[in-house]
C-alpha positions in Angstrom: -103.3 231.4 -99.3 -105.6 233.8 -101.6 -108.9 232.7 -102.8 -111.4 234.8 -105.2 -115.0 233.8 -104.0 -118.1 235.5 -104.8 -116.6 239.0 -105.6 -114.7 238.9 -102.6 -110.7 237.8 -102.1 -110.3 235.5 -99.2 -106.7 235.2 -97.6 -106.2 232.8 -95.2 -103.1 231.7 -93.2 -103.1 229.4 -90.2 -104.3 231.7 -87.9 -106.3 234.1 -89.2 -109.3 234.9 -91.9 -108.9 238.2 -94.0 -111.5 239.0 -96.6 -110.9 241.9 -99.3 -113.0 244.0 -101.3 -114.2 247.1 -103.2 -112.4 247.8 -106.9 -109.0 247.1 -108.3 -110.3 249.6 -111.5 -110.4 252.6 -109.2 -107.6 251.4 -106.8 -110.4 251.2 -104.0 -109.8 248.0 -102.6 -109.5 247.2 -99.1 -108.5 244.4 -96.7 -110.8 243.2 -93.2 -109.3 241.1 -90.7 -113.0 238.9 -89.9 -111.6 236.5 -87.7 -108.1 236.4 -86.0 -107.8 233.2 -84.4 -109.5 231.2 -86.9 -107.8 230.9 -90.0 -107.1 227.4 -92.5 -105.1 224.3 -91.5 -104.9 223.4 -95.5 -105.9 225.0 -98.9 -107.0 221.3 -100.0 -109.8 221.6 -97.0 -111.5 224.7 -98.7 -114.7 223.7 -100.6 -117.6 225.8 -102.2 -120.9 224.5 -101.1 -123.8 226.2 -102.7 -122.7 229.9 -102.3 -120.5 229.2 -99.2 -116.9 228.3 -98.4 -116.4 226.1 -95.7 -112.7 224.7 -94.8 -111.1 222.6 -91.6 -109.2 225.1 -88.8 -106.7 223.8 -86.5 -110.4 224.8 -84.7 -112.5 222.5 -86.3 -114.4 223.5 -89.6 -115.7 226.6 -90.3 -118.0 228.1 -92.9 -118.4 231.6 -94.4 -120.8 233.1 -97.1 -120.5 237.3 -98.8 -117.3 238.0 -96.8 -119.0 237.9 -93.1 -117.4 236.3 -90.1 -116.3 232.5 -90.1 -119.3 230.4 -88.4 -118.8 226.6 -87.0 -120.1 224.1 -88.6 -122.2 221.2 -86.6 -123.2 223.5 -83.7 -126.7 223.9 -82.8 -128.2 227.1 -81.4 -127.2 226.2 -78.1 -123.8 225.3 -78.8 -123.9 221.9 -78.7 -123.2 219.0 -81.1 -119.6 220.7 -82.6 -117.3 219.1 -84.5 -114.3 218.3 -82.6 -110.9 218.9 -84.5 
């Protein structure tokens, strides 16, 4: 699935997070893999939450703001406390 967010196109299939960017005007536009094993269990799971898109994995949900790499949502800084999928 394809979603525009924030300048940046997302694509997501089950496996893997892909984020795009650059210009379409000058036909500089490039696509990242940021994360290949986490990727979207369902387009209806993706929400937009004050500047960031967060969505459920077949890993549990996941957050992501200006195209960096997917973070977990409900773990502490010492890993504990994670949502369990």
């Amino acid at each position: 699935m394809l979603v525009f967010f924030i300048r940046n196109a997302q694509v997501f299939t089950k496996s893997c997070t892909i984020v795009g960017s650059g210009s379409f005007g000058d036909n500089n536009y490039r696509f990242e893999e940021k994360a290949a094993n986490i990727g979207c269990s369902s387009h209806a799971s993706l929400v937009q939450i004050e500047g960031i898109l967060a969505w459920w994995s077949e890993r549990g949900p996941y957050r992501m703001s200006g195209g960096q790499i997917p973070q977990p949502i409900g773990m502490n800084e010492q890993g504990e406390g994670r949502i369990a999928p």
